[in-house]
py3Dmol code that shows the C-alpha trace and the ligand (Angstrom):
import py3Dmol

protein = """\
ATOM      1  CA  UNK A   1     -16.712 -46.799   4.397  1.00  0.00           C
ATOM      2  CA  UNK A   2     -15.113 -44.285   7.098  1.00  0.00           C
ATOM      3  CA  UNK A   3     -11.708 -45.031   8.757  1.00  0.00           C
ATOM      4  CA  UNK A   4     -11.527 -47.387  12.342  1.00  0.00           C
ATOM      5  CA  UNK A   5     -10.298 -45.113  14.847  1.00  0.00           C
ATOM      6  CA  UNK A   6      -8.769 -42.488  12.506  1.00  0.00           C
ATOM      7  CA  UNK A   7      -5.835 -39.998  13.993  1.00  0.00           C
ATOM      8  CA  UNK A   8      -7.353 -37.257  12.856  1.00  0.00           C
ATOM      9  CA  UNK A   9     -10.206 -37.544  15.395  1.00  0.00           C
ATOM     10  CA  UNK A  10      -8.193 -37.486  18.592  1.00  0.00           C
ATOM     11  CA  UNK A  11      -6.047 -34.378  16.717  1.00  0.00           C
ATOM     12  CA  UNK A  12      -6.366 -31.222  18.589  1.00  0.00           C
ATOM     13  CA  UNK A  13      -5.372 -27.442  17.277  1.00  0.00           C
ATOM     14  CA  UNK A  14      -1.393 -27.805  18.007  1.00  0.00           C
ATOM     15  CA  UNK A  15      -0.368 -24.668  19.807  1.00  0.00           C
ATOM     16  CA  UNK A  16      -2.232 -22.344  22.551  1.00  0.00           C
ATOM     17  CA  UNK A  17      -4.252 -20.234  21.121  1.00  0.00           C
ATOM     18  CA  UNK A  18      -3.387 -16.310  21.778  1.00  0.00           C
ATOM     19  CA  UNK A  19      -6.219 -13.964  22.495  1.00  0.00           C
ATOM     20  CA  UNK A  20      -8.341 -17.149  22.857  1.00  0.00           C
ATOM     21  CA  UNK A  21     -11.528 -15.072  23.758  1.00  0.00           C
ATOM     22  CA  UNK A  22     -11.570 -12.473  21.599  1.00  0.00           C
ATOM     23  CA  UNK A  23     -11.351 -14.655  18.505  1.00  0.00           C
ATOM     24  CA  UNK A  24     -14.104 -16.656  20.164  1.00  0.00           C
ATOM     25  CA  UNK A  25     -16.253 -13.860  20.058  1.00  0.00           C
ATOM     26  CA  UNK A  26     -15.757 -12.987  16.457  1.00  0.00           C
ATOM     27  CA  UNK A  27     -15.774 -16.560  15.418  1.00  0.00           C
ATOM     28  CA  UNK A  28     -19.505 -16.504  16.924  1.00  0.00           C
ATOM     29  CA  UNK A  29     -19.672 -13.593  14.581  1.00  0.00           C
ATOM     30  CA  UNK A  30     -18.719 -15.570  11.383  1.00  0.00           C
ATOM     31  CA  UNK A  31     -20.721 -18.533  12.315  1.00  0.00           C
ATOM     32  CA  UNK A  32     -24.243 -16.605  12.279  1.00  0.00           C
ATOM     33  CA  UNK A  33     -23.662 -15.193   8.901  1.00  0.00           C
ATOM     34  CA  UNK A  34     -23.773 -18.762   7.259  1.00  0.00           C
ATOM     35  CA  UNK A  35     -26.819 -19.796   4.959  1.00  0.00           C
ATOM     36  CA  UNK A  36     -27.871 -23.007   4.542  1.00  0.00           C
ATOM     37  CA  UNK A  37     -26.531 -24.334   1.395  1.00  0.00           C
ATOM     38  CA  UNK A  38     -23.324 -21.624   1.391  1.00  0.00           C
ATOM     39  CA  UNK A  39     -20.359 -23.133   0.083  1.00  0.00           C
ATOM     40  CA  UNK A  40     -17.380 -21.046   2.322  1.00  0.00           C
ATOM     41  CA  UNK A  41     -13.795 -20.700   1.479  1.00  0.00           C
ATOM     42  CA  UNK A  42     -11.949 -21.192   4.819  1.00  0.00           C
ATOM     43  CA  UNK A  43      -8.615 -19.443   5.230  1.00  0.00           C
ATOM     44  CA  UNK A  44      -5.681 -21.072   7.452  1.00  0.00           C
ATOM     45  CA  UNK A  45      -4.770 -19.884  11.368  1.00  0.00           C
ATOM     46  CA  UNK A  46      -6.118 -20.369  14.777  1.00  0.00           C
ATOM     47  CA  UNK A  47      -8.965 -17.628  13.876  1.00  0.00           C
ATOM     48  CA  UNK A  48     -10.138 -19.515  10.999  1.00  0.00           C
ATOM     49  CA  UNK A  49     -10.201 -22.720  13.134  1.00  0.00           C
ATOM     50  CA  UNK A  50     -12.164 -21.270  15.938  1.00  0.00           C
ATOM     51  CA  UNK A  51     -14.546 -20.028  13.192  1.00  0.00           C
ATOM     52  CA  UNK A  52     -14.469 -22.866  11.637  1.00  0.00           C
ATOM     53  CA  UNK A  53     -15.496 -24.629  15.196  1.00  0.00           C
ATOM     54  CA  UNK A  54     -18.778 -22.677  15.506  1.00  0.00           C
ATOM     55  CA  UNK A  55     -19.931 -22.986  12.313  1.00  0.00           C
ATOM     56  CA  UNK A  56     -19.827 -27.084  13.041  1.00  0.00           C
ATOM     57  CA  UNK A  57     -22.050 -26.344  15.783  1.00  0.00           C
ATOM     58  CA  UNK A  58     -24.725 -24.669  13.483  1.00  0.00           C
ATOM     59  CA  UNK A  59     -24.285 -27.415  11.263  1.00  0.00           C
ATOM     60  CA  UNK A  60     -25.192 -29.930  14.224  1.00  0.00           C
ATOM     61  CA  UNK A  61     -27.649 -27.967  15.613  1.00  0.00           C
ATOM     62  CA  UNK A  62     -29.565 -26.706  12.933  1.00  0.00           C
ATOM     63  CA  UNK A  63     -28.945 -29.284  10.360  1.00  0.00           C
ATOM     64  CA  UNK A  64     -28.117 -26.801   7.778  1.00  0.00           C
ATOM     65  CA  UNK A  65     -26.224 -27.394   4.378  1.00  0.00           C
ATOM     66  CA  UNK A  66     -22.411 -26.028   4.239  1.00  0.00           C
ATOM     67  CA  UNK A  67     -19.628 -27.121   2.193  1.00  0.00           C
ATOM     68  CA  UNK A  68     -16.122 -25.876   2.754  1.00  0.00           C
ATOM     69  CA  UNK A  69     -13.213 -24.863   0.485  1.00  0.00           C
ATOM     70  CA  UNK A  70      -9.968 -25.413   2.795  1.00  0.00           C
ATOM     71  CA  UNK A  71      -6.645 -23.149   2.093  1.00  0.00           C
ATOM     72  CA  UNK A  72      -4.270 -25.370   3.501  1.00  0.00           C
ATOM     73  CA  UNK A  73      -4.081 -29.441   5.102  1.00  0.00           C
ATOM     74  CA  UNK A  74      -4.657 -28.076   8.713  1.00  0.00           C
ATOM     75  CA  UNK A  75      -8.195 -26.500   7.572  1.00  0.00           C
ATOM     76  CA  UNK A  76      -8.866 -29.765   5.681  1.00  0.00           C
ATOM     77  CA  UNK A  77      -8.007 -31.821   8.669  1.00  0.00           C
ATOM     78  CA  UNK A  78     -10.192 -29.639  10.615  1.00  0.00           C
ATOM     79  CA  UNK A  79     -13.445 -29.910   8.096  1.00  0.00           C
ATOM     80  CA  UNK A  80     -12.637 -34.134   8.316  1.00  0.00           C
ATOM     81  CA  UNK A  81     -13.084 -33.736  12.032  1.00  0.00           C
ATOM     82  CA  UNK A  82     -15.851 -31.537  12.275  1.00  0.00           C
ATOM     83  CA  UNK A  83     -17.561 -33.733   9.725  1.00  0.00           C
ATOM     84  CA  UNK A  84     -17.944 -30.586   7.342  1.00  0.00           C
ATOM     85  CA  UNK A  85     -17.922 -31.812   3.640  1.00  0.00           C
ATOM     86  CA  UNK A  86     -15.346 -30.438   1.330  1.00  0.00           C
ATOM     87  CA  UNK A  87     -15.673 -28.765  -2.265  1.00  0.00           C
ATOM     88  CA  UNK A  88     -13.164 -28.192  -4.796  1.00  0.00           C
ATOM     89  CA  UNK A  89     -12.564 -24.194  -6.195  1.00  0.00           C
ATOM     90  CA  UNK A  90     -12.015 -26.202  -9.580  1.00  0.00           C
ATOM     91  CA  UNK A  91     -15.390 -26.824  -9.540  1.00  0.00           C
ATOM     92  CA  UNK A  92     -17.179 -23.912  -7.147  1.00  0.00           C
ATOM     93  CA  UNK A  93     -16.754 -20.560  -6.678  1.00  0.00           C
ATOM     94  CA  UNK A  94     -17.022 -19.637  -3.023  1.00  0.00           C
ATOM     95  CA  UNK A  95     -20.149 -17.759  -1.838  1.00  0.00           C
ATOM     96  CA  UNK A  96     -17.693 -15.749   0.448  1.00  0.00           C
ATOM     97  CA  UNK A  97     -15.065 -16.300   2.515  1.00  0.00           C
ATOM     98  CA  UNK A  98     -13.130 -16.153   5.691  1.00  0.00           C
ATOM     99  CA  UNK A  99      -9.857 -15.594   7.079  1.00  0.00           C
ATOM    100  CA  UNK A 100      -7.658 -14.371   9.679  1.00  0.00           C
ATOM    101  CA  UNK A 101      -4.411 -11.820   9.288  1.00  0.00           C
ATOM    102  CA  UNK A 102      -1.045 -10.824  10.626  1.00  0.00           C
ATOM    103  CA  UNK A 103      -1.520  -7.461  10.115  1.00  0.00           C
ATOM    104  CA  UNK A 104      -4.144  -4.884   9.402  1.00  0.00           C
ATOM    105  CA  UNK A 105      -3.589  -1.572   8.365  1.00  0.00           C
ATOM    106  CA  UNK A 106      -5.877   2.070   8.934  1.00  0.00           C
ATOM    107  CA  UNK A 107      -6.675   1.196   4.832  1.00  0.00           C
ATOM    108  CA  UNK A 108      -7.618  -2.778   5.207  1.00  0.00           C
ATOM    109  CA  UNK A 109      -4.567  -3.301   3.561  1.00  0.00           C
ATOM    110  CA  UNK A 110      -2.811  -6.719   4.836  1.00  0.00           C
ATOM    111  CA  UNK A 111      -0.171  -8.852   5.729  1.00  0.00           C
ATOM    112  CA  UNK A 112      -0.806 -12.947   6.046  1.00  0.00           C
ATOM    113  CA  UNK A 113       1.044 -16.095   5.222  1.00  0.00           C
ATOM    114  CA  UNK A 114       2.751 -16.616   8.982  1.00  0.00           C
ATOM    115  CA  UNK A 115       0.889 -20.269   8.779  1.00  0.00           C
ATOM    116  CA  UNK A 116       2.343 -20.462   5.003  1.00  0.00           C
ATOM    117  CA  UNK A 117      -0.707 -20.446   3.276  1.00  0.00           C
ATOM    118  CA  UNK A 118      -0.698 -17.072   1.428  1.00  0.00           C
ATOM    119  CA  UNK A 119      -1.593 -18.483  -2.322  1.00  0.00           C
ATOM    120  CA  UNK A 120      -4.124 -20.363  -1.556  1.00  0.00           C
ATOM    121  CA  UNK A 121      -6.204 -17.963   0.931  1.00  0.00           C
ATOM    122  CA  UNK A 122      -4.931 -15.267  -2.352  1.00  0.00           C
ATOM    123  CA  UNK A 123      -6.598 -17.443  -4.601  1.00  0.00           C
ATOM    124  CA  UNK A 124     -10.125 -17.890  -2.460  1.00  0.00           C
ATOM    125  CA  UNK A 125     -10.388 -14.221  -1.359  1.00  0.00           C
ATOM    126  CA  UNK A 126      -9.407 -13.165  -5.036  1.00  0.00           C
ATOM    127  CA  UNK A 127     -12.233 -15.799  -5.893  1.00  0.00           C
ATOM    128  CA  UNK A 128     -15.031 -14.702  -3.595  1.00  0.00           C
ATOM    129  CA  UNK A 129     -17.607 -12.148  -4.014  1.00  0.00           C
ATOM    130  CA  UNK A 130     -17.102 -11.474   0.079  1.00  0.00           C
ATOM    131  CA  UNK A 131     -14.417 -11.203   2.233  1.00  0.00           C
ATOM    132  CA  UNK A 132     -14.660 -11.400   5.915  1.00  0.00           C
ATOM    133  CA  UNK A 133     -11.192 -11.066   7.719  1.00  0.00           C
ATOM    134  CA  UNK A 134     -11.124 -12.036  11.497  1.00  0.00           C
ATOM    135  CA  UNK A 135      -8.860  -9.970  13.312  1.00  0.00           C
ATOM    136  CA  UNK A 136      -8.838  -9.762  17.015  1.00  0.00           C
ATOM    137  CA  UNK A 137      -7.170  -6.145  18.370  1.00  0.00           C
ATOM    138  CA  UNK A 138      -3.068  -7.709  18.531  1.00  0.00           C
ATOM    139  CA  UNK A 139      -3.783  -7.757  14.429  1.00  0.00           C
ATOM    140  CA  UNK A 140      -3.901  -3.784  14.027  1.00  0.00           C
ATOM    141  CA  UNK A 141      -1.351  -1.657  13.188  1.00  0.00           C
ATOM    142  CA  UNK A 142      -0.989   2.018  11.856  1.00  0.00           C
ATOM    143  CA  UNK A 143       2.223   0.911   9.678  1.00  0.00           C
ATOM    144  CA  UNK A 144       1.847  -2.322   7.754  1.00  0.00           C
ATOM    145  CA  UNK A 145       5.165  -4.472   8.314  1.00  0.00           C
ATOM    146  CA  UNK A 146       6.285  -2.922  11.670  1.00  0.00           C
ATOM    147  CA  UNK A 147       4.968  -5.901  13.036  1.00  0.00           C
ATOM    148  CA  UNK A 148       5.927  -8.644  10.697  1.00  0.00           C
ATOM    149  CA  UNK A 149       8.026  -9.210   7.590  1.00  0.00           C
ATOM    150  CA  UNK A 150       6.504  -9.891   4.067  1.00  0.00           C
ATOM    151  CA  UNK A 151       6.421 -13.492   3.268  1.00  0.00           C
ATOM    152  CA  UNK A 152       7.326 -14.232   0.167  1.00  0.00           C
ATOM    153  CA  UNK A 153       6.401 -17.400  -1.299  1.00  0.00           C
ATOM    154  CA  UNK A 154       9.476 -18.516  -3.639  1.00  0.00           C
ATOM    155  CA  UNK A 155       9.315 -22.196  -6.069  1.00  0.00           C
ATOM    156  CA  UNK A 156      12.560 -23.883  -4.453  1.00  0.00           C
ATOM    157  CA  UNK A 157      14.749 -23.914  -7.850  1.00  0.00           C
ATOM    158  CA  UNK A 158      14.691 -20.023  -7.850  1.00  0.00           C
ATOM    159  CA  UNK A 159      15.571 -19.576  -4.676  1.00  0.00           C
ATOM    160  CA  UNK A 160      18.751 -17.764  -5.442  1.00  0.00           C
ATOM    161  CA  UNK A 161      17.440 -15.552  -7.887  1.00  0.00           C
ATOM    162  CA  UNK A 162      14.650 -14.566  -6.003  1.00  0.00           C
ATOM    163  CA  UNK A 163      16.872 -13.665  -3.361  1.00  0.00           C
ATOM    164  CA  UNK A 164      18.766 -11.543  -5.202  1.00  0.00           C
ATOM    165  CA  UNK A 165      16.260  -9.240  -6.881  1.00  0.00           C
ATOM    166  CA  UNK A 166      14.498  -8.890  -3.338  1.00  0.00           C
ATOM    167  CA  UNK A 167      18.005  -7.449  -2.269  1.00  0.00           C
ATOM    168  CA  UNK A 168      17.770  -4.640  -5.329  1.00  0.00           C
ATOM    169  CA  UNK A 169      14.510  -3.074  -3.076  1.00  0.00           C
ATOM    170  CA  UNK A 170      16.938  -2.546  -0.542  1.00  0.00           C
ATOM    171  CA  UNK A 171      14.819  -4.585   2.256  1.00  0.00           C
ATOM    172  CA  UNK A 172      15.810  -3.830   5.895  1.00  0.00           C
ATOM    173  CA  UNK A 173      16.455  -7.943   6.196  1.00  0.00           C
ATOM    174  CA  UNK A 174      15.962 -11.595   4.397  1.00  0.00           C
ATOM    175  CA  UNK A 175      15.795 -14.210   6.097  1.00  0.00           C
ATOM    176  CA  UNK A 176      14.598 -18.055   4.946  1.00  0.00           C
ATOM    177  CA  UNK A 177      11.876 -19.394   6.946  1.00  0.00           C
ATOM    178  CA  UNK A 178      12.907 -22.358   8.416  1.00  0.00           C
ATOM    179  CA  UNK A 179      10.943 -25.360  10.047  1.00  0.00           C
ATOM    180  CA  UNK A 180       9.939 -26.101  14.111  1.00  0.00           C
ATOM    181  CA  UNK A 181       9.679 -29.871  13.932  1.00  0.00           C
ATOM    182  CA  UNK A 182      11.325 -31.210  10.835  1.00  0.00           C
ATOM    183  CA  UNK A 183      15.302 -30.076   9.819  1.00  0.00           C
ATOM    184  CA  UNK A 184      15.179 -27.335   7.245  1.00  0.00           C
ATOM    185  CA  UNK A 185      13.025 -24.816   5.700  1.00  0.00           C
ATOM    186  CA  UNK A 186       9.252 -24.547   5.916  1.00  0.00           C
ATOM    187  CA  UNK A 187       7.802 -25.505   2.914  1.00  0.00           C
ATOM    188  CA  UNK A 188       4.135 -24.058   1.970  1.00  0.00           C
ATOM    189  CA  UNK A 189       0.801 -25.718   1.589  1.00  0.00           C
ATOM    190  CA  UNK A 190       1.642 -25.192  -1.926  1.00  0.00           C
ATOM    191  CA  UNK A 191       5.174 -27.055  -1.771  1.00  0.00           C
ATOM    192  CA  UNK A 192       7.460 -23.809  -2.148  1.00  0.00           C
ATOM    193  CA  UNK A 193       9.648 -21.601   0.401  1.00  0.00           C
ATOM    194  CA  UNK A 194       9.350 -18.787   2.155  1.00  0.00           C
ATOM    195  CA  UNK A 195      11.802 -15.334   2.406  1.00  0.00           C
ATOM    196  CA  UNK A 196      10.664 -13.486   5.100  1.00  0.00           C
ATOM    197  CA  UNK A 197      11.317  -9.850   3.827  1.00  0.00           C
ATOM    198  CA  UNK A 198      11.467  -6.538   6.507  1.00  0.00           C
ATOM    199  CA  UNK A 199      10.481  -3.317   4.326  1.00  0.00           C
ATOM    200  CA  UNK A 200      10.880  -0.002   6.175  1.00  0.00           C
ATOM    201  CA  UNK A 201       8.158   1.332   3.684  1.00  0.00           C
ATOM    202  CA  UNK A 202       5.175  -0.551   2.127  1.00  0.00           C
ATOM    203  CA  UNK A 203       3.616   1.483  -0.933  1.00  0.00           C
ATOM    204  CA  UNK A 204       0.885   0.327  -2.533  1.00  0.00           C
ATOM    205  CA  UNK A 205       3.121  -1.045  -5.723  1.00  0.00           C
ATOM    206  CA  UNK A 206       5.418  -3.387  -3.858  1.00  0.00           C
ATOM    207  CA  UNK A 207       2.457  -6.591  -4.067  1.00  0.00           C
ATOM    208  CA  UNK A 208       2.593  -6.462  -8.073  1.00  0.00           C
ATOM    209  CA  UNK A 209       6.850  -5.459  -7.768  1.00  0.00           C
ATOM    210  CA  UNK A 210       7.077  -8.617  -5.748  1.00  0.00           C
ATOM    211  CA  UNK A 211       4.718 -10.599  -7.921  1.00  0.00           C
ATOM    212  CA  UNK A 212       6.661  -9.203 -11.223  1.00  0.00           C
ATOM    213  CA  UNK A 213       9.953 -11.294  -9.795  1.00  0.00           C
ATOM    214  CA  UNK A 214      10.230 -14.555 -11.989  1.00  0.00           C
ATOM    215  CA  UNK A 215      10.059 -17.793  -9.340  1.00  0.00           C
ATOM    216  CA  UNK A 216       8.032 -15.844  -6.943  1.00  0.00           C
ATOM    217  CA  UNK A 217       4.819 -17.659  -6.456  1.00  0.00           C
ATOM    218  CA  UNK A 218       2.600 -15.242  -4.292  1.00  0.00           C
ATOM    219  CA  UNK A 219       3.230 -13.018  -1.525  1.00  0.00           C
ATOM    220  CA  UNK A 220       1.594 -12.315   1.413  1.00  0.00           C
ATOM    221  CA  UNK A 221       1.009  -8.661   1.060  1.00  0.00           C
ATOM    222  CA  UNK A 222      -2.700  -8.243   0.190  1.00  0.00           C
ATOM    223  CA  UNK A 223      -2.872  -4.308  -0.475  1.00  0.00           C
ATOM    224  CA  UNK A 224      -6.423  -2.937  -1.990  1.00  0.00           C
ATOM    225  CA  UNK A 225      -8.510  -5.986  -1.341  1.00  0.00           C
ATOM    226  CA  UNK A 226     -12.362  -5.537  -1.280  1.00  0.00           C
ATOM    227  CA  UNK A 227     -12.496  -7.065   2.272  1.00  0.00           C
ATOM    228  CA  UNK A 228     -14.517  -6.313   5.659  1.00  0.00           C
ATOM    229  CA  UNK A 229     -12.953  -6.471   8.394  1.00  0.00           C
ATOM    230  CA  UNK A 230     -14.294  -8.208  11.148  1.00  0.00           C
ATOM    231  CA  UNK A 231     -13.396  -6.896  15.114  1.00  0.00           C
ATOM    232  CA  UNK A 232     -14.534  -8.190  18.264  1.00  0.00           C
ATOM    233  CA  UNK A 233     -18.154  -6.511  17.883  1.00  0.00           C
ATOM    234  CA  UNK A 234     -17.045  -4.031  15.367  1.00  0.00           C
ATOM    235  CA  UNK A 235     -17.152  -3.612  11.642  1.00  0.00           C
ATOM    236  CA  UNK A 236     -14.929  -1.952   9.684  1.00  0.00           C
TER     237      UNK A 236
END
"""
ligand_1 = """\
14
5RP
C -2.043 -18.154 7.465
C -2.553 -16.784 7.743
C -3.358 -16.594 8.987
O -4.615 -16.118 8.620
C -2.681 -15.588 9.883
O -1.374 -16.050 10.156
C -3.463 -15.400 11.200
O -3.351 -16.529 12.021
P -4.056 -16.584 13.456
O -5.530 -16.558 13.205
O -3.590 -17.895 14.052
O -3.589 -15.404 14.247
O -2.352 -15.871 6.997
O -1.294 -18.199 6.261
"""
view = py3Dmol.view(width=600, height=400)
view.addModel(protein, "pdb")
view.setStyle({"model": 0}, {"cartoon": {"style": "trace"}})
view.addModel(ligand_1, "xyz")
view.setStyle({"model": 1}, {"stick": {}})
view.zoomTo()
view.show()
């Protein structure tokens, strides 16, 4: 039985979106590379939403088979809405995946995680034999973190800690990522907090230095990923 006039219908995506057309155009892109009977792994953002959008209308349209794997609540809102069925990564492996980025480097090296969902999209592109990252032209950069900090996803009890050993790699700043619209911090899809860490420098060791720092669940520094990258009518 389905839910009488269930919230989530009349939900819409929260904010404007930025660069609205350009990650229309991409997210047109994503939508014609789905199979019927693909089962996708859907990363978090407004990017992934807009993909996530015209893949519903292929779904409608051409009455195709596609199952989802959502990194975060706001993706699985979105598949409720768009009446896009939902499968678990304990039980599939995704055929490939999407997702959107902060940052893209000259190397396809990455920053993510401003939407907080940096494990889970780890785990699913980690998981997937393909990787498609949607990143409209604002997303490119020549030095990865001159744009935006590292976001380091911390379990709550070893806050402290964490804090301190991210201060021995001399950082340029720390800051605790705090909440718009509830008092306090953010906390991630995953339940944990997030240090939003400035580097000067990002070498290709700092992901597994990071990751080496007991209480730190994930970061969202993604640095020699197998991924495509995916511009407004360019590959690269
Ligand atoms: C969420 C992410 C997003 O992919 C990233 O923040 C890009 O978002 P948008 O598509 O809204 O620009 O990493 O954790």
């Amino acid at each position: 039985m389905k839910w009488e006039n269930n919230i989530i219908h009349s939900l819409s995506w929260g904010k404007s979106i930025i660069r609205k057309e350009e990650k229309e155009m991409i997210a047109n892109q994503i939508a014609l590379m789905v199979n019927d009977g693909d089962i996708i792994g859907v990363g978090s953002g407004s990017t992934s939403y807009m993909a996530l959008l015209a893949i519903s209308r292929r779904i409608r349209e051409e009455k195709i088979q596609v199952r989802a794997i959502p990194t975060s609540i706001e993706i699985e809102i979105a598949c409720s809405q768009l009446d896009i069925p939902i499968a678990s990564i304990m039980e599939h492996k995704p055929d490939w995946t999407f997702d959107g980025a902060d940052e893209v480097d000259l190397k396809k090296n990455l920053i993510k995680g401003r939407g907080g969902a940096m494990f889970k999209e780890k785990l699913l592109i980690s998981s997937s034999k393909r990787t498609y990252i949607i990143a409209d032209s604002s997303k490119m950069v020549s030095r990865l973190g001159s744009k935006f900090p590292v976001p380091v996803e911390v379990f709550p009890y070893a806050l402290a800690y964490v804090d301190q050993a991210l201060r021995e790699l001399s950082p340029a700043g720390i800051q605790l990522r705090m909440a718009e619209g509830k008092d306090g911090p953010v906390i991630t899809e995953s339940g944990n907090l997030i240090l939003d860490v400035w580097f000067d420098q990002i070498d290709d060791t700092l992901e597994s230095t990071l990751k080496s720092i007991t209480g730190v669940i994930e970061s969202g520094l993604f640095i020699g990923y197998d991924v495509k990258i995916l511009q407004p009518g360019t590959w690269v």
